[in-house]
C-alpha positions in Angstrom: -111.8 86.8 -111.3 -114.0 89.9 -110.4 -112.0 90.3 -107.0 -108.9 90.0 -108.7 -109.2 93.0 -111.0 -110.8 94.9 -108.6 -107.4 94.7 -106.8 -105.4 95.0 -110.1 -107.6 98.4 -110.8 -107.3 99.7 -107.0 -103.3 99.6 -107.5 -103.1 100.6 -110.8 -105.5 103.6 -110.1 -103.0 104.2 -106.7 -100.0 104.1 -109.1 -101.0 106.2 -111.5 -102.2 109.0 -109.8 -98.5 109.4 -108.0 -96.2 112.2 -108.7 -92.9 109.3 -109.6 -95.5 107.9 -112.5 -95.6 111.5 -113.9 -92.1 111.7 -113.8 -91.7 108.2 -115.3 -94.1 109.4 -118.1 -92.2 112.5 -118.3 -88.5 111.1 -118.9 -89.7 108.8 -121.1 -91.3 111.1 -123.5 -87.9 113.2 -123.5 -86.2 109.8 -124.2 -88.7 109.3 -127.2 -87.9 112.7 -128.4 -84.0 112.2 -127.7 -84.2 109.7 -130.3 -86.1 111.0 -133.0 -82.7 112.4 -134.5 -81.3 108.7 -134.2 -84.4 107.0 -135.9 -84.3 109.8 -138.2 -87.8 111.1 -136.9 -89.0 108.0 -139.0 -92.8 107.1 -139.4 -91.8 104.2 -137.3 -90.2 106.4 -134.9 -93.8 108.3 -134.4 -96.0 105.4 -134.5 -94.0 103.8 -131.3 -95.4 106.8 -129.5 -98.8 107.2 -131.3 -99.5 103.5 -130.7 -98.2 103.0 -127.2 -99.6 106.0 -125.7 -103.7 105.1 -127.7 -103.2 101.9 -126.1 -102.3 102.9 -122.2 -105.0 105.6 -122.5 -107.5 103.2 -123.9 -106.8 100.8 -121.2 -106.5 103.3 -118.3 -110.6 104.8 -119.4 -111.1 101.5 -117.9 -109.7 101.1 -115.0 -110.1 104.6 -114.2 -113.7 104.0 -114.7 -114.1 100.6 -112.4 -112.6 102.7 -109.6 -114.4 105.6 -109.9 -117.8 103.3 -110.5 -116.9 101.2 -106.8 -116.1 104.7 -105.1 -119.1 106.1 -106.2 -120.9 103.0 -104.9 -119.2 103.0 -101.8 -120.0 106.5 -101.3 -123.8 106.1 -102.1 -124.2 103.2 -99.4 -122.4 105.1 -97.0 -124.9 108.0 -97.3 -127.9 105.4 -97.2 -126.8 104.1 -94.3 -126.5 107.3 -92.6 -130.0 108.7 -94.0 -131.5 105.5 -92.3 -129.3 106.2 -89.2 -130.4 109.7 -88.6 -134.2 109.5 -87.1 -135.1 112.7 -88.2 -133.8 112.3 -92.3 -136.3 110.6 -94.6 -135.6 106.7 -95.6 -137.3 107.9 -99.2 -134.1 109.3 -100.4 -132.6 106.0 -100.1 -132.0 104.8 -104.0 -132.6 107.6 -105.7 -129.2 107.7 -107.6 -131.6 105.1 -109.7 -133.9 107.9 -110.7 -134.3 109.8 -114.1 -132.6 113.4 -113.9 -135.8 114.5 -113.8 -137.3 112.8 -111.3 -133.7 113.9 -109.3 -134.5 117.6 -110.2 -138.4 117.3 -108.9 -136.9 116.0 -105.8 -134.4 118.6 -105.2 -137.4 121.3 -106.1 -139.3 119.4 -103.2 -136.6 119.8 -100.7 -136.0 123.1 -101.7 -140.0 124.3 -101.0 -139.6 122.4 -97.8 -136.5 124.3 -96.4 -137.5 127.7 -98.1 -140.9 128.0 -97.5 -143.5 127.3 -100.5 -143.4 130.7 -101.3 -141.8 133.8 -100.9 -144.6 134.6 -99.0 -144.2 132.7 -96.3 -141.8 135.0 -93.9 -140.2 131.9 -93.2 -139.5 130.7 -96.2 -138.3 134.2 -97.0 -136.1 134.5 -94.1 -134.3 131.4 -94.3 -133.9 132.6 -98.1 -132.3 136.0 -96.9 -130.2 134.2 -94.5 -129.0 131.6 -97.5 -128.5 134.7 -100.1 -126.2 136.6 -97.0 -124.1 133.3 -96.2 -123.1 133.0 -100.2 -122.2 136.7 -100.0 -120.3 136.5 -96.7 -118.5 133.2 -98.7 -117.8 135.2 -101.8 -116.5 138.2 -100.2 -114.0 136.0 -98.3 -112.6 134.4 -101.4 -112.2 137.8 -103.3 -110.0 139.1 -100.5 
């Protein structure tokens, strides 16, 4: 069953992000509005489009969701496998999606103080800083021109 709507998500997700599904959408919203003057832009009229659009949306957070929960999965192992790959990366970081925020942010502090330097100090730590501050400037000034 599981396998199943996994595939039913992966081509519904696929579908739905395609530029004829837009235009599907599109047309049939003008058709919808087309026919308000020959329903009399009736209560009925509007709750064809109210209900019909609540329900796709509510059933698309879902799917959207599954895919986006088994790429995010995917991507996750694939990174574990290359941290384990690499000799000189550290086998730690692998799980730590399963950590609090703040455990996450005392990490990323960590690795931070290990690649700048404990202090500002430290001339290395300070030079790798300088170099980091110049490559976001060199980046910026190249996107503003």
């Amino acid at each position: 069953m599981e396998h199943l709507f996994t595939r039913f998500a992966n081509s519904v997700s696929r579908a739905a992000g395609r530029p004829l599904t837009f235009v599907i959408c599109c047309g049939s919203i003008v058709l919808w509005a087309a026919t308000g003057p020959l329903f009399g832009f009736s209560d009925t009229w509007q709750l064809a489009i109210n209900t019909s659009t609540t329900i796709i949306t509510f059933l698309m957070v879902f799917l959207i969701q599954n895919t986006q929960n088994r790429d995010g999965a995917a991507i996750q192992a694939k990174l574990d496998e290359l941290l384990r790959a690499v000799s000189d990366a550290r086998n730690e970081f692998i799980g730590i999606e399963h950590l609090t925020e703040e455990e996450l942010d005392e990490i990323r502090k960590d690795i931070e103080r290990v690649a700048y330097g404990d202090d500002l100090d430290d001339p290395e730590g300070k030079r790798k800083l300088e170099l980091l501050r110049a490559s976001f400037l060199r980046m910026s000034a190249t996107r503003t021109t």
